[in-house]
N, C-alpha and C positions, 0 to 999 in steps of 0.2 A: 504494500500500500504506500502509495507518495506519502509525504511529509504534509503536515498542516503548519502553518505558518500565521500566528496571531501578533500584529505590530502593534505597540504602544507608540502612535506616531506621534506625537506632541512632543515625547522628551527627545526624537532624534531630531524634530523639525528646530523644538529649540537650540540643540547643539548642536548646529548648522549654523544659525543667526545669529550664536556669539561667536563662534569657532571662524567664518568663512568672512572676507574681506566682501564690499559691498561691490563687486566688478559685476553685475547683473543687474541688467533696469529693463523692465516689462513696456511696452510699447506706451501705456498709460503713465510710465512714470516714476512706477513705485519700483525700488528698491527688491531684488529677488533673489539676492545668494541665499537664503534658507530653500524657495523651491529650489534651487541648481543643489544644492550638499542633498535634499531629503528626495527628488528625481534621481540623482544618482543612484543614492544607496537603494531606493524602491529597486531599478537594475540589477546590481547585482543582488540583490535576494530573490528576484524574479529570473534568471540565469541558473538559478538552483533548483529548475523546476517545479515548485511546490506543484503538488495536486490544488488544494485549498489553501486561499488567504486572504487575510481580513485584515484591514486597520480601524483602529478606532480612534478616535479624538476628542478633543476635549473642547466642551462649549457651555457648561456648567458653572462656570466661576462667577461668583457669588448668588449665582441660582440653584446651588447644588442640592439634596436635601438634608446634606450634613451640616447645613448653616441652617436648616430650620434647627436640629437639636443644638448646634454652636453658633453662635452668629459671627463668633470670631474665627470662624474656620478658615484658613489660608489668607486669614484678611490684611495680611502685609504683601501679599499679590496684589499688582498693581494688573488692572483690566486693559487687555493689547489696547494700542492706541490706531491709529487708521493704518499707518503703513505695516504695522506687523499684522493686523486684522487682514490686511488685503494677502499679504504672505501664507497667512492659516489658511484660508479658502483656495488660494490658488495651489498650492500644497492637494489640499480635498480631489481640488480638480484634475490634477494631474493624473493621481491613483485610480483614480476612475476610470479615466480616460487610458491607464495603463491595463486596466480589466480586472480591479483589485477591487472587491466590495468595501464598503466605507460606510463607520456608523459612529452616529455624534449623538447627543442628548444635554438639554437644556436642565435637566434635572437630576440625572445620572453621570459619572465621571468616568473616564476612558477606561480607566482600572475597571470600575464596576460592567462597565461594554465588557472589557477580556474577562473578566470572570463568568460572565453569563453563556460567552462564546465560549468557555473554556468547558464549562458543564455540558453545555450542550452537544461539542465534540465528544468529550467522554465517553456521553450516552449513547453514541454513533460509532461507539470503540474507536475514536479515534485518541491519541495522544497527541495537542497542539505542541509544540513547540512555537514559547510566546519571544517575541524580540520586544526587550524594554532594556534600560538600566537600571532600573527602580526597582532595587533589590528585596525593598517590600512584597512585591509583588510574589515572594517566593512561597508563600500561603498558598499560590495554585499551586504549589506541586504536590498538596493534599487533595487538590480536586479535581486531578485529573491532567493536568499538564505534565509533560515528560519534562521537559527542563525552561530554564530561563539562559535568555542566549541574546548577551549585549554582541550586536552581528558588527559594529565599529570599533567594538577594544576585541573581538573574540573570543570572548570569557565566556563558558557554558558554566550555568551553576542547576549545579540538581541539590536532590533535597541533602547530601551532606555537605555539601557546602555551604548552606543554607544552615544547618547544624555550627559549622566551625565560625560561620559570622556571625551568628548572634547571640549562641549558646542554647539555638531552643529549637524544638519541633518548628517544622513548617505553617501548623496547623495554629503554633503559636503566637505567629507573627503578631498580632491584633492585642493579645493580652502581654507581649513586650512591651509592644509601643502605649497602653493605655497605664504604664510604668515609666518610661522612660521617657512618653512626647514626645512630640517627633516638631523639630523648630522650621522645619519649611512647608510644612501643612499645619502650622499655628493648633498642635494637637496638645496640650498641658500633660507634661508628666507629674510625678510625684516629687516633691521637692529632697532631696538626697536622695533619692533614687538612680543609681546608674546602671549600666548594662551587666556591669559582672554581677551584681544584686540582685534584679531583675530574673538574669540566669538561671541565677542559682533560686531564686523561687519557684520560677516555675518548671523546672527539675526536680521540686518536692511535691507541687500543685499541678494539678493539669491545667487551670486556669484562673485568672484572678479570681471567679464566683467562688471557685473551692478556695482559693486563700482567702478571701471575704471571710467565709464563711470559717472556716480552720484559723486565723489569724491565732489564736493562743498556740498554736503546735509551732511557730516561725522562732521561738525560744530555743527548742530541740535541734536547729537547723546549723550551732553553734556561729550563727554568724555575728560578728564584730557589731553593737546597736543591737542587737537585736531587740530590745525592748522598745529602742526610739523608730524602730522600723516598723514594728507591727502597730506602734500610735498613730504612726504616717497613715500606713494601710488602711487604719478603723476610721481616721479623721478626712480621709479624702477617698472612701469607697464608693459616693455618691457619685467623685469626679472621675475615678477609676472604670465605673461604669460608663459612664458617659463615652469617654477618650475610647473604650475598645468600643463603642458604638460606630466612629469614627474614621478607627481605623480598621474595621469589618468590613470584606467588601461584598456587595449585594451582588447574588446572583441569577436576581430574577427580574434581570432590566428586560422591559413590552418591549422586543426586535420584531413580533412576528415573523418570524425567518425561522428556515429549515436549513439544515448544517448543507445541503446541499446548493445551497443560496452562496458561498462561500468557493463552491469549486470553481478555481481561475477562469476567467473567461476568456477565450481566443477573441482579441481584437484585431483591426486593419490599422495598423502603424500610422498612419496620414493623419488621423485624427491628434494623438494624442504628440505630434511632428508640428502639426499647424499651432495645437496650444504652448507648445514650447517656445516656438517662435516668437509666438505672443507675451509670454512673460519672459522674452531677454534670454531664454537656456537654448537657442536654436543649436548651438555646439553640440546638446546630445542626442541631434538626428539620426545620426548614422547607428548608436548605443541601442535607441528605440527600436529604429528598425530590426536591426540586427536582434536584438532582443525580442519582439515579437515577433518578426519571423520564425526563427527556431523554433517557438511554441506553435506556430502552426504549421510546421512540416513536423514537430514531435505529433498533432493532434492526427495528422493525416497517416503516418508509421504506426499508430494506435489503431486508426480504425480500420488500416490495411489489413494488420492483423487479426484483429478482433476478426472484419470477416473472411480471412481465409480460415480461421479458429472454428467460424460455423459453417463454413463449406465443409472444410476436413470430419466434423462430427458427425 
């Protein structure tokens, strides 16, 4: 079975647009070396033939519904201002127009899109393999993602990696950070709480609710405070709650989509040739073509096969 391929497009689109000098302007104007860095890398991860792939993106900021239970959730994000807005959409466009399905939500966040899509694979047996940096993200590898694979540093992390960087199950990701905060998603941790503490609790607890609830057994645990830890604990279990609210991600974003909604689609190169030209990246015509091409003389060596497979039968 080919590969599934789930992007977290936002974090690679933004690490283009500080990363990449601004030598790209779209015919209207705007500034486009984030589409030329995030057009590329779409390439070569489409060069690797996926069977299925999907990006999602992000369009929830400060509409999320984690600002209904926070309202200070990511609130030192500052909201794109025009020219990076026009970068995000024309980004959108391109994938599309590359034959890459695409899903955004005004109420839901990219992560929560890949978790939804990630479950839903699952259940199609399939194992996504998701492309993010966002090593939070490593909680899907409880639900059905085979690994996390930042495709521009080429770091595969599965779930003991996942283990050796935080100290915790995967599964645990959500009750680390509703400990520890997480400061670029404006998520509150515990005040003397750090990650080796953290660890080492929930290495004794399966999850904050059981050490909520167990907080007298955090004595036994011979740790250094331990007394002023488990005050911490009892005195901010409200906001303990709260924070792995936060950092939970919801797997049952409305896509109306069947996992087959996902599988690559053979486009005709011209299109997605003519929008490049338009946003200032015309240099990777020849990458495009070339690139879709291949996919459809792979699509056409498949269905040669397929029907000499049923003549011979």
């Amino acid at each position: 079975m080919s590969e599934t391929y789930l992007i977290d497009a936002s974090v690679y689109i933004f690490r283009y647009y500080f990363a990449l000098p601004p030598n790209w302007v779209s015919r209207s104007g705007y500034s486009t070396e984030a589409v030329y860095g995030f057009s590329n890398f779409l390439l070569d991860v489409l060069s690797r033939d996926p069977g299925h792939i999907a990006c999602a993106f992000d369009e929830s900021l400060g509409n999320c519904f984690r600002n209904d239970i926070y309202p200070d959730y990511k609130s030192s994000r500052a909201l794109p201002d025009e020219a990076l807005a026009y970068q995000l959409a024309a980004c959108r466009e391109m994938a599309e127009a590359l034959g890459i399905a695409s899903f955004a939500s005004e109420r839901f966040e990219a992560d929560d899109i890949l978790a939804t899509l990630t479950r839903m694979c699952a259940a199609d047996d399939r194992a996504p393999v998701v492309l993010t940096r966002d090593k939070d993200l490593g909680q899907l590898l409880d639900c059905g993602a085979a690994s996390l694979w930042d495709f521009a540093a080429n770091e595969i992390l599965d779930r003991e990696s996942i283990r050796q960087k935080f100290g915790v199950e995967p599964r645990q990701i959500p009750d680390y950070l509703a400990l520890v905060g997480d400061n670029i998603d404006d998520i509150p941790g515990v005040p003397g709480i750090g990650a080796k503490t953290a660890a080492r609790l929930l290495a004794a607890f399966a999850d904050v609710e059981a050490l909520i609830a167990n907080v007298a057994q955090i004595a036994s645990l011979k740790l250094r405070g331990a007394k002023s830890i488990a005050e911490k604990i009892t005195s901010h279990s409200r906001q303990i709650r709260m924070a792995r609210q936060l950092a939970q991600l919801e797997y049952e974003v409305p896509l109306a989509i069947e996992v087959d909604s996902l599988a690559r689609k053979a486009v005709e190169p011209e299109f997605a040739i003519a929008l490049a030209e338009e946003f200032g990246i015309g240099g990777l015509a020849n990458k495009i073509r070339r690139t879709l091409d291949n996919r459809a003389h792979s699509d056409d060596a498949n269905s040669a096969r397929e029907h000499m497979e049923s003549v011979i039968s």
